[in-house]
N, C-alpha and C positions, 0 to 999 in steps of 0.2 A: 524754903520759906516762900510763901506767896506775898503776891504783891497786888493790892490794889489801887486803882487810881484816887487821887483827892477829888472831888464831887464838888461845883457850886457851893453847896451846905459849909461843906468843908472850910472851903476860902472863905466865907463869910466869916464864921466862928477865928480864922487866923487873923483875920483883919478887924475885928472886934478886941481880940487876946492883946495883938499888938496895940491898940487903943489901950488898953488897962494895962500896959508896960512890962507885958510880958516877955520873957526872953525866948529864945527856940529851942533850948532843952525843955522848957515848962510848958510850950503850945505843944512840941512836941508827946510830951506825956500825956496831955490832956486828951488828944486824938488819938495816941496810940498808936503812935508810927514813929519811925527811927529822925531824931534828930535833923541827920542829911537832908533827910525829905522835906524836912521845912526850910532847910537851909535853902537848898535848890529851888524850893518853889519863892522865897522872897528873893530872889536873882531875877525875875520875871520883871519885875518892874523896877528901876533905876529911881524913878523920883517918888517916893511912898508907894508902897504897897497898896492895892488896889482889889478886891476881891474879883469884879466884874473885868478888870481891864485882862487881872491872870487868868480868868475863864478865857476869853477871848481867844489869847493868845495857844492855850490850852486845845482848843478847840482847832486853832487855824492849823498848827503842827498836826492836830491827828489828822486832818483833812490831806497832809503831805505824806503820809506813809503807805506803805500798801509796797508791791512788787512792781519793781519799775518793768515799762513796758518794751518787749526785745522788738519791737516793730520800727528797726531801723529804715533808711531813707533806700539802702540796697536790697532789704527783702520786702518792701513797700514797691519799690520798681518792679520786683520780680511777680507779686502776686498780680497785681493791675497789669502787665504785660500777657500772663495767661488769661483775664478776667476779662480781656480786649479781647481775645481773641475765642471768647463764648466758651473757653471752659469754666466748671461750676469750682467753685471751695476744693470739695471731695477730688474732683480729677486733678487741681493744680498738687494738691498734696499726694494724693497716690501716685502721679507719676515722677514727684520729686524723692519719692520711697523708694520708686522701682528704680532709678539712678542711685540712689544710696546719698541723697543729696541733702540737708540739712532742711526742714519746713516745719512750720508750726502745724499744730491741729485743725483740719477743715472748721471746726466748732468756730475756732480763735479767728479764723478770717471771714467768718461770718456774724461775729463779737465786731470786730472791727469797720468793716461795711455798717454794722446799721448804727455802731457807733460813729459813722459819718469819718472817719480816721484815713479811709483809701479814699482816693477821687474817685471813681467810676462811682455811679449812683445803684439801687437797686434795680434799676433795671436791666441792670447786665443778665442779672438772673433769671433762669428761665421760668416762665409761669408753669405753676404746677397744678394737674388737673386740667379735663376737658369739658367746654359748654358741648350740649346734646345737641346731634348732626339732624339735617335735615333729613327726611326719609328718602330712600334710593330711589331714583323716577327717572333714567334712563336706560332701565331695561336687563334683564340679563337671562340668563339660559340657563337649563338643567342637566343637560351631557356632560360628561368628562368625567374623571377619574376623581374621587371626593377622596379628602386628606384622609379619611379613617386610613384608607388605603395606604398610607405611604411607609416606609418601613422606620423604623425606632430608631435605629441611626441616624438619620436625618433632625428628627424632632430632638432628640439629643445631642447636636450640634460636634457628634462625634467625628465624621467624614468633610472636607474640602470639597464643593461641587455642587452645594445645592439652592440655590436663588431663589429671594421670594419678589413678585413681581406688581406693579402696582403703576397708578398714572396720578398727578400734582394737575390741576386746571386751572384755567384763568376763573377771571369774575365770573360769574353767567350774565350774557348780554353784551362781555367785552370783546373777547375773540376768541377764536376754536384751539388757538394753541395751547396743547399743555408738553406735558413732562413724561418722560416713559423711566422707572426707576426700577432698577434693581438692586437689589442688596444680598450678598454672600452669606448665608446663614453661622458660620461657625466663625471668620474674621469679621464680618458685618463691614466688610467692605460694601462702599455705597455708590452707585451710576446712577448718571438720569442724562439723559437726550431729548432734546428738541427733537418734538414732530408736530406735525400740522393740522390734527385732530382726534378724536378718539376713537379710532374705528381698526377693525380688523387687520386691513392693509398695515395702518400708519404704525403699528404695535408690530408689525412681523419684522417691520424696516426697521425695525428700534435695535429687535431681536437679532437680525442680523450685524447690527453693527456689534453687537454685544460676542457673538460667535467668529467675527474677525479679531477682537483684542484677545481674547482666553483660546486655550488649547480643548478640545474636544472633551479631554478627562475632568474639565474643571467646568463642567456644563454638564451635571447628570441629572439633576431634578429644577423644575420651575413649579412653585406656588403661586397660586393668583386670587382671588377673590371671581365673581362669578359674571363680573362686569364684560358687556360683548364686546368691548376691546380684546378680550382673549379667547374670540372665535375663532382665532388662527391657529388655535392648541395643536389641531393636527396637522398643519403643515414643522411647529415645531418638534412634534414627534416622531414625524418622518426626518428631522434633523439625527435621530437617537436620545433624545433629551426628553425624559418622563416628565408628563402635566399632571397636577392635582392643584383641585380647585378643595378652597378653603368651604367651611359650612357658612348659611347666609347669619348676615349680625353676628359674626365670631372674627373680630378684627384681630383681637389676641390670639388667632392662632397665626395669623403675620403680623407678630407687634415689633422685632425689630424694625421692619420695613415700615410699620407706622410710625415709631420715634425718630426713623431717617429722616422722614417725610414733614416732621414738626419741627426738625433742625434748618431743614431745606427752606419751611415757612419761613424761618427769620430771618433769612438773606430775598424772599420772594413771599410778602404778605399776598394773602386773599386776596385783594385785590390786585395783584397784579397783571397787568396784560403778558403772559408768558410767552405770548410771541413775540413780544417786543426786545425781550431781555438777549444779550450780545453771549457768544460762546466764550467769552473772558469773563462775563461776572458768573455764568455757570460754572464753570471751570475753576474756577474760586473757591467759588462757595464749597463745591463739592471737596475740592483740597483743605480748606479749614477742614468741615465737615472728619474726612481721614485722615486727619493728623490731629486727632481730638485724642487725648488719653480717656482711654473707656476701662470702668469700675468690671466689667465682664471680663473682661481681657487682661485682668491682676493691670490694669494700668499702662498698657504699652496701645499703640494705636493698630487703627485699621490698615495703616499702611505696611505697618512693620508684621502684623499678624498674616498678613497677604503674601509680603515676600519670604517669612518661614516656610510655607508651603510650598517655593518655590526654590528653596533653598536644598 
């Protein structure tokens, strides 16, 4: 048997019937619904039945139903804890999957957020999309070995050992210091080093410190971009460590290293003087950064996809 609701209309007409002394088996027949239902709806009001007062009340109840909300005070701590810490919705939940750990839907904490329900505001989140860069005007060269070249293994993030390389700058006009960054193409494990400008030299010293943490075997290929910070290609291929340089305006073909480099932005805006910044807020940064759960990586981090291979 179906069931529908009494309407305004409805109440009116019950509250008219009961004016002309009608009883509620007889309002009842007259609308065509069970007895009960009239019974039940003059329960509504205590001191005469009132058509407008039962909508009311009618109205406020349905406004109370619905599926109460599981967004307890303990898993409201938990998503604003990773939400602090610049992972998005998708990662706080993928890596609460990959623990076998209880979480709602990324959908549901992003429902949530702009229902204003977590404290962190939106701007925890990362802005999505890029304003068009200025055009490249400090120089670059056409030697070296071009990516066409480099073997399918690599570009398929099949093999351990292959870095793609790249430099973070201060303001222009602020100082020379920037950032020397690499990033491990298959863990997307992420480095970057203070050095003191953008030049040949300053990039090889980067290079070297980079060849004192890793073993020889986890140094097999460097990708760059075409910028003459990486005129020192041949001193590191006399390292044993194969260069290929990316095609020009083809960022995508190092776009992990360019999404490092956007995370690295939000601990180190544009304007930042990069020389100024301390080896502790680097060092920081770069640790959030690899202990981020990444959607690439079924959800476990940089750090952990690192020590696999060393495992």
């Amino acid at each position: 048997m179906s069931y529908s609701h009494l309407t305004i209309t409805d109440r009116i007409k019950i509250e008219t019937y009961l004016d002309l002394g009608l009883k509620s088996c007889q309002i009842a027949s007259k609308l065509g619904v069970h007895k009960s239902t009239i019974s039940r709806e003059l329960r509504r009001c205590q001191n005469g039945y009132s058509a407008v007062l039962a909508q009311e009340q009618y109205d406020h109840r349905a406004k109370q139903k619905g599926r109460k909300s599981c967004l307890t005070p303990k898993l409201k701590k938990k998503i604003e804890k990773g939400l602090k810490a610049s992972w998005s919705p998708e990662q706080i939940c993928g890596r609460y999957q990959l623990e076998q750990k209880p979480m709602v839907a990324f959908k549901t904490i992003y429902n949530w957020l702009y229902a204003g329900l977590i404290d962190p505001d939106l701007s925890v989140l990362r802005r999505k999309g890029k304003s068009r860069q200025p055009k490249e005007t400090r120089g670059t060269f056409r030697i070296g070995t071009s990516i066409a070249k480099r073997l399918k293994e690599v570009r398929n993030r099949e093999t351990f050992g292959h870095w793609e390389l790249d430099t973070v700058v201060s303001s222009r006009g602020k100082s020379k210091g920037c950032l020397a960054n690499f990033l491990e193409r298959k863990t997307r494990f992420y480095l970057a080093f203070k050095i003191p400008d953008r030049t040949a030299k300053a990039m090889f010293s980067a290079i070297e410190q980079l060849c004192r943490l890793f073993p020889k075997e986890a140094l097999k290929t460097f990708t760059s971009d075409r910028g003459k910070e990486f005129a020192c290609y041949p001193l590191v291929e006399n390292l044993g460590i194969s260069f290929f340089f990316a095609d020009a305006y083809s960022s995508w073909q190092r776009g992990s290293n360019e999404n490092a480099n956007g995370l690295l932005r939000e601990y180190f805006p544009k304007k930042t003087d990069l020389a100024a910044i301390s080896e502790e807020a680097l060092n920081k940064a770069l640790y959030d950064i690899n202990h981020r759960p990444r959607k690439c990586l079924a959800y476990r981090t940089a750090c952990e996809a690192l020590e696999d291979e060393f495992d």
